[in-house]
C-alpha positions as CSV (number, residue, x, y, z in Angstrom):
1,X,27.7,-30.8,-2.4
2,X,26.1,-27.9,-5.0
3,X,25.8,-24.9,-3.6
4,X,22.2,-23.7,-4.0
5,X,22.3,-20.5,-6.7
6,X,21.6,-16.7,-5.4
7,X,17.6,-15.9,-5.7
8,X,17.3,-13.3,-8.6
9,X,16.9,-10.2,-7.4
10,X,15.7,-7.0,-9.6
11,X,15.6,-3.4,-8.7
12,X,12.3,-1.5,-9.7
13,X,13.0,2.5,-9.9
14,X,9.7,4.1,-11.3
15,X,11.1,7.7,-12.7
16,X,10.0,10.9,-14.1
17,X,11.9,13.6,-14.9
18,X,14.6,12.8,-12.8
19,X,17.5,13.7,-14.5
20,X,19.5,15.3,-11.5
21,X,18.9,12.4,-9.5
22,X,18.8,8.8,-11.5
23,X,22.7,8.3,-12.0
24,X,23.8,8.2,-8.4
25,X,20.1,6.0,-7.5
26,X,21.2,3.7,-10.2
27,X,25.1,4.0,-8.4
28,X,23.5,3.2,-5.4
29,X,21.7,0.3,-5.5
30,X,24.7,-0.9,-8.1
31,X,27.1,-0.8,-4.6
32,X,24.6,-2.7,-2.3
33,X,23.4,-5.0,-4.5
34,X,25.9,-6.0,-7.1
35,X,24.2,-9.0,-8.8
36,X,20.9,-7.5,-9.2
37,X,19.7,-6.5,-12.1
38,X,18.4,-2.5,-12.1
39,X,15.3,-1.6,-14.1
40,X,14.1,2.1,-14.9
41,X,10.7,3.1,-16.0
42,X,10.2,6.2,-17.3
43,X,6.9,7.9,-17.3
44,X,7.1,10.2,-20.3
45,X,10.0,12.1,-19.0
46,X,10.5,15.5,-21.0
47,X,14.4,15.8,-19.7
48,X,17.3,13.6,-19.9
49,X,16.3,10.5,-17.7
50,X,16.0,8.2,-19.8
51,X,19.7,8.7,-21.6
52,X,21.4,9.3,-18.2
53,X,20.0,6.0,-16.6
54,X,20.8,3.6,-19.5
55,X,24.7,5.4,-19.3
56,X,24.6,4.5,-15.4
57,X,24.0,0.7,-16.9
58,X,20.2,0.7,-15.9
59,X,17.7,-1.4,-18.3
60,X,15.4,1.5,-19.3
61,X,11.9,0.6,-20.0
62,X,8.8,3.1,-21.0
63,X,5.0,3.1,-19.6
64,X,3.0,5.2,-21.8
65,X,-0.1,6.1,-19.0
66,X,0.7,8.2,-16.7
67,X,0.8,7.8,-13.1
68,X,3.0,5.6,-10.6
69,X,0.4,3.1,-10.9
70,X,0.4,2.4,-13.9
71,X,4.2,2.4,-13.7
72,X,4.1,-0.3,-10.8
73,X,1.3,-2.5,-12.8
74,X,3.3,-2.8,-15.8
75,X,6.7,-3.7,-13.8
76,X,5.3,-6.0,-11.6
77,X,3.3,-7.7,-14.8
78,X,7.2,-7.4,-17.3
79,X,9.9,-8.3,-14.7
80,X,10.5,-11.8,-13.5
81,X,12.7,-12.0,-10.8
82,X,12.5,-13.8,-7.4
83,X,12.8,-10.5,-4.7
84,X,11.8,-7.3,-6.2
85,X,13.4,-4.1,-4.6
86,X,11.4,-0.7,-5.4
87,X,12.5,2.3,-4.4
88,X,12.0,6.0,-6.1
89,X,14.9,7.4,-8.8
90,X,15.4,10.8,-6.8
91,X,17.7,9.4,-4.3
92,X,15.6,10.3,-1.1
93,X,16.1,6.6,-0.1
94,X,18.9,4.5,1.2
95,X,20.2,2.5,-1.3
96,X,22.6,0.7,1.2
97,X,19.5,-0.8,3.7
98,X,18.1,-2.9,0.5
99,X,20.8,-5.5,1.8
100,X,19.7,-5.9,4.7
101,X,15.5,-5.6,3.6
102,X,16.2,-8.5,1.1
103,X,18.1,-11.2,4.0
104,X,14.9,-10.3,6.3
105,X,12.4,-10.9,3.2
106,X,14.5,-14.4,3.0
107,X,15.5,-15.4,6.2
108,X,12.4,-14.7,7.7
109,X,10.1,-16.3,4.7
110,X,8.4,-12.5,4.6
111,X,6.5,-11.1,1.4
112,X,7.1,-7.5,2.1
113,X,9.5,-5.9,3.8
114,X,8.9,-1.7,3.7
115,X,11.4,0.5,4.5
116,X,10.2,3.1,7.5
117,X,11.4,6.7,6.7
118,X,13.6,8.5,9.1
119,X,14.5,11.8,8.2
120,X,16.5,14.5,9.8
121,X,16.5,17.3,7.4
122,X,13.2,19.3,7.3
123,X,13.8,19.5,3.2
124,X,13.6,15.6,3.2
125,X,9.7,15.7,4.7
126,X,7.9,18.0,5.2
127,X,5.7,19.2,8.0
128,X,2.1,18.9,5.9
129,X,3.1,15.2,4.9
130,X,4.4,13.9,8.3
131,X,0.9,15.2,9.9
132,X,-0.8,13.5,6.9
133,X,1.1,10.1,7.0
134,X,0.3,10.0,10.9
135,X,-3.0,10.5,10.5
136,X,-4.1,8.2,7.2
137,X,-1.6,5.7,9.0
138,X,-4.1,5.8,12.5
139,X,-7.3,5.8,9.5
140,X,-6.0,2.4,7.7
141,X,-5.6,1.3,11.6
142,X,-8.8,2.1,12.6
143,X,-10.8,1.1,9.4
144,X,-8.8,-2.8,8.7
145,X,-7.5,-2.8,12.1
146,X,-3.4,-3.2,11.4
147,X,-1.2,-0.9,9.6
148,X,2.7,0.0,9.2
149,X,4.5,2.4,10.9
150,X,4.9,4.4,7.3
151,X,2.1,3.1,4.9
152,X,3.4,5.8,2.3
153,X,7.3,4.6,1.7
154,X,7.9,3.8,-1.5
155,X,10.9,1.7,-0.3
156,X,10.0,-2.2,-0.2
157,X,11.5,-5.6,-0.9
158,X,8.5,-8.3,-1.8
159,X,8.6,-11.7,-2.8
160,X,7.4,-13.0,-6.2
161,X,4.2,-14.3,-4.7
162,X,3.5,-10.7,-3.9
163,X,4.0,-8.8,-6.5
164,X,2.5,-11.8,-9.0
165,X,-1.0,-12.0,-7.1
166,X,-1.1,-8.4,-6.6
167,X,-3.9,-6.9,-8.8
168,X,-2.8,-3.3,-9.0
169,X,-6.0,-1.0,-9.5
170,X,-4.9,2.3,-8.5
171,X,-3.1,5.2,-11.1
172,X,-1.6,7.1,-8.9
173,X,0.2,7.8,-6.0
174,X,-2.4,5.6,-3.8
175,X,-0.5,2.5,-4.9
176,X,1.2,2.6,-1.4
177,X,-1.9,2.5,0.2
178,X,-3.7,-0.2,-2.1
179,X,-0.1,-1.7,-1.1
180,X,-0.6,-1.9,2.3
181,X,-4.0,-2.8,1.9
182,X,-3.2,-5.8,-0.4
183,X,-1.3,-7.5,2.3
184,X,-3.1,-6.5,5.2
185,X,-6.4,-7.8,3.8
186,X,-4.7,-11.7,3.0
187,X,-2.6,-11.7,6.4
188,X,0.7,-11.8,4.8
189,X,4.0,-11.9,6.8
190,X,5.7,-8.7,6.6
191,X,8.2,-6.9,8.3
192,X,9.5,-3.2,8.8
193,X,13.5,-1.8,8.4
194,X,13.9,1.9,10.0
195,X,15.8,3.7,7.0
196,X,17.1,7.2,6.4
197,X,15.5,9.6,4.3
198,X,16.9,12.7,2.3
199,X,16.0,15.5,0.9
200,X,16.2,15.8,-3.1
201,X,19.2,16.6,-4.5
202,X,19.4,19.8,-6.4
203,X,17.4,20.1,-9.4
204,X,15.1,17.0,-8.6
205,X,11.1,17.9,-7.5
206,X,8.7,16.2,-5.7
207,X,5.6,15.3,-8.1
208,X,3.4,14.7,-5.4
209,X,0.9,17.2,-4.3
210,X,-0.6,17.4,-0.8
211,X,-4.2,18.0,-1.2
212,X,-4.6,16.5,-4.5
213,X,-2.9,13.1,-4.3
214,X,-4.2,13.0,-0.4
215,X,-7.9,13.3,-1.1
216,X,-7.5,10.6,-3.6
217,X,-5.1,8.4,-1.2
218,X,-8.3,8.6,1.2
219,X,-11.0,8.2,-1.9
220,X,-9.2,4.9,-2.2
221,X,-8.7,4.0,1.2
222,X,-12.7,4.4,1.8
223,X,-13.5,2.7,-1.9
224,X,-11.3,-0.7,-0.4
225,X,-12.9,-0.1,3.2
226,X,-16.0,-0.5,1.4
227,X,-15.3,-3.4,-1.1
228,X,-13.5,-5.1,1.7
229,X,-15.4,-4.4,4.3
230,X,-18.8,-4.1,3.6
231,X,-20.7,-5.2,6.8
232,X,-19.2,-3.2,8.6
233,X,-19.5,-0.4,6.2
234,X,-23.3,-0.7,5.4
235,X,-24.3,-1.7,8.9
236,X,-22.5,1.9,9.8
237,X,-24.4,3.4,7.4
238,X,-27.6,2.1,8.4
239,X,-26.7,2.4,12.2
240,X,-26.5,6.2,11.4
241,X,-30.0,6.0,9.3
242,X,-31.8,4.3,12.1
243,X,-30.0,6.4,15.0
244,X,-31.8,9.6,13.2
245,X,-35.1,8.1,11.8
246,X,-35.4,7.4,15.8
247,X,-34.7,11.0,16.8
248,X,-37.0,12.1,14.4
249,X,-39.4,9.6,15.3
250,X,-39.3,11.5,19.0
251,X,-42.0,13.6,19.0
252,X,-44.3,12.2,16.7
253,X,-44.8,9.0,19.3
254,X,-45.0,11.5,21.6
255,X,-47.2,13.5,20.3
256,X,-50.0,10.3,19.2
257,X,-49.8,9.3,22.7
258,X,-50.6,12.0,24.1
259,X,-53.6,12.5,21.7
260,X,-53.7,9.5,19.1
261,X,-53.1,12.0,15.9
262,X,-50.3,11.9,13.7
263,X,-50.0,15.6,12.5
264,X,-46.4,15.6,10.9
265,X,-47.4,13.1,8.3
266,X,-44.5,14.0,6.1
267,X,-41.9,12.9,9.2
268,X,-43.6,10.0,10.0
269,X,-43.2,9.0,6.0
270,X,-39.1,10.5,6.4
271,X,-38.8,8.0,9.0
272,X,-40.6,5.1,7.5
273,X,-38.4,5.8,4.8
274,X,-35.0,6.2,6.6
275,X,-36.0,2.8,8.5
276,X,-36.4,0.6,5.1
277,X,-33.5,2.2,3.9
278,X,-31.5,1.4,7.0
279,X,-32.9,-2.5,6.8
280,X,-31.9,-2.4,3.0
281,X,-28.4,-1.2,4.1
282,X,-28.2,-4.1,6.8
283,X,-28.9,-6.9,4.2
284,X,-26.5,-5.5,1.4
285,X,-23.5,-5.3,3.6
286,X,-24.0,-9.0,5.3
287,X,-24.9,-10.6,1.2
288,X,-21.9,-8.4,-0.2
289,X,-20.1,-9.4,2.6
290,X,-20.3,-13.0,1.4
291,X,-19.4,-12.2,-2.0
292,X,-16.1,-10.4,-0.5
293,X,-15.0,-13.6,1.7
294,X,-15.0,-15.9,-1.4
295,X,-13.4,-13.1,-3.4
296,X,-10.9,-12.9,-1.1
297,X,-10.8,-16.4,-1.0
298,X,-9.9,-16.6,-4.5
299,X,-7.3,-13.6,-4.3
300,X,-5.6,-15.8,-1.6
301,X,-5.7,-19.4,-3.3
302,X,-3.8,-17.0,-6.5
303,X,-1.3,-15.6,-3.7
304,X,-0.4,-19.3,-2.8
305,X,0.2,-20.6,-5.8
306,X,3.6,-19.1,-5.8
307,X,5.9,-21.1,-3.6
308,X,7.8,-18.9,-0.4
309,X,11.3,-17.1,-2.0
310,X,13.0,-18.3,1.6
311,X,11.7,-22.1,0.8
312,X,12.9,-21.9,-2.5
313,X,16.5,-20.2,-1.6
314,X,18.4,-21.5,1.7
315,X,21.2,-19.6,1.1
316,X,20.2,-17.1,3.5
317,X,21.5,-18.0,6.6
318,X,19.4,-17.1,10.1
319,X,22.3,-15.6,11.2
320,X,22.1,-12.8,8.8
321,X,18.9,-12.4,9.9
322,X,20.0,-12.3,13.4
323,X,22.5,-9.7,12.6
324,X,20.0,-7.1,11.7
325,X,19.4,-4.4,13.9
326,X,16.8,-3.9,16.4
327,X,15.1,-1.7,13.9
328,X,14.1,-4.4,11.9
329,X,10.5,-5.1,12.8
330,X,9.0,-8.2,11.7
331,X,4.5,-9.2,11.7
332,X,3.5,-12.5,11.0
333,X,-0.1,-12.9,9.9
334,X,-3.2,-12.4,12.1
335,X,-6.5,-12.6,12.7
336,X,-9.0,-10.6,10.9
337,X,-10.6,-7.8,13.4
């Protein structure tokens, strides 16, 4: 009897100017996954990544604009593989967990498996970003009604019906979040792995800057809570409208009972105003609402069009999978709230 042949499994490792850090990333994932094959994109690096990571036997490839979204749009649209492992070049992640991501991707017929930082050293995360990641992790909970444990890790295995159907929109660093979003928002199956984190070894920095990179994280967490939830989103906005027309609206009925006038004629116009408005609102998000459920439709007819990796490759046993430790976390698809 044939033996079925390994799934094709490629390493993603979006870089800039990580010249301290690429050669032991690209050693890394080397040792835990031998067969795959390791991509680096550099994003206009001005120092010595690109020569170090094609000497550590990496495939070097460049994207032009830049931004990590753009780097993640053109790698999902250039590499064909059948599990796609990204992870960051400045070693903060474990290279030696993508083993065990990739048999809980397959044995479990998952599309995305992200890898939950765990740090220890105070270096490795610090204290602004933890308080941010808790509280845009409890926002995406609150506004689609799921989320991850760490909706910023850059660490994730996903299947090629993932990244293929995946329309990547954002530049920046919000692709996490428009990540996240992406399969919350078609109910895919997707699991969590607890992994360690580190701090950057000497002479790597952090690109990322707090307040910049998290007001647009939450410009595009609102602009998809809007496209993707618009009922709920105009019917707030038009609860709100019709909550103050109606305090306004307080002592002007009160005053033309008491003596039939209507004195504040400019109010009572506000309010008239506020109260179309509020009706327009209503109607926009319940019409837009429709227009979203066939686009999402559509987005989700594209997603199954790829057959499951785990279907298509049975050499993953279940007992791998039942091997894992109790930190991996697995969520099968559910209801929308």
């Amino acid at each position: 009897m044939s033996v079925a042949p390994s799934p094709r499994v490629a390493v993603l490792l979006p870089c800039y100017n990580e010249e301290a850090a690429i050669a032991p990333t690209v050693a890394g994932f080397r040792a835990a996954l031998p067969d795959a094959t390791i991509y680096v994109y550099d994003n206009n690096s001005s120092d010595r990544t690109v020569e170090i990571a094609r000497a550590a036997g990496a495939v070097v490839r460049t994207e032009r604009q830049q931004g990590k979204g753009h780097v993640v749009r053109r790698m999902f649209a250039d590499i064909e593989a059948d599990v796609y492992v990204m992870a960051d070049g400045d070693l903060t992640y474990e290279p030696s967990a993508a083993q065990k991501m990739v048999d809980l991707l397959l044995g479990e017929q998952l599309d995305m498996v992200v890898g939950t930082r765990q740090h220890e050293a105070k270096a490795a995360y610090r204290g602004g970003h933890v308080l941010g990641n808790k509280l845009f992790t409890g926002l995406l909970s609150g506004l689609f009604g799921r989320t991850f444990t760490d909706i910023f890790s850059g660490y994730r295995v996903f299947s090629r019906r993932f990244v293929k159907s995946f329309p990547v929109l954002s530049a920046g660093f919000e692709i996490e979040t428009e990540i996240s979003i992406h399969a919350l928002e078609l109910r895919m199956p997707v699991g969590e792995v607890i992994t360690s984190y580190a701090a950057r070894p000497e002479g790597s920095a952090s690109k990322l800057n707090t307040y910049r990179d998290g007001w647009r994280i939450l410009s595009v967490m609102l602009t998809l809570f809007r496209a993707e939830r618009p009922a709920l989103f105009y019917g707030s906005v038009g609860s709100a409208m019709v909550v103050a027309a109606l305090a306004l609206s307080v002592p002007l009925v009160t005053t033309y009972l008491e003596t039939g006038l209507v004195p504040r004629v400019p109010t009572a116009i506000l309010v008239t105003g506020m109260i179309i408005i509020a009706v327009l609102c209503l109607f926009a998000g319940l019409i837009l609402d429709t227009v979203t459920r066939g686009r999402r439709e559509t987005r989700r007819l594209a997603y199954l069009q790829y057959p499951s990796t785990a279907n298509s490759w049975s050499n993953v046993s279940m007992s791998q999978v039942a091997a894992l430790p109790a930190s991996a976390v697995t969520h099968g698809e559910s209801s929308p709230s």
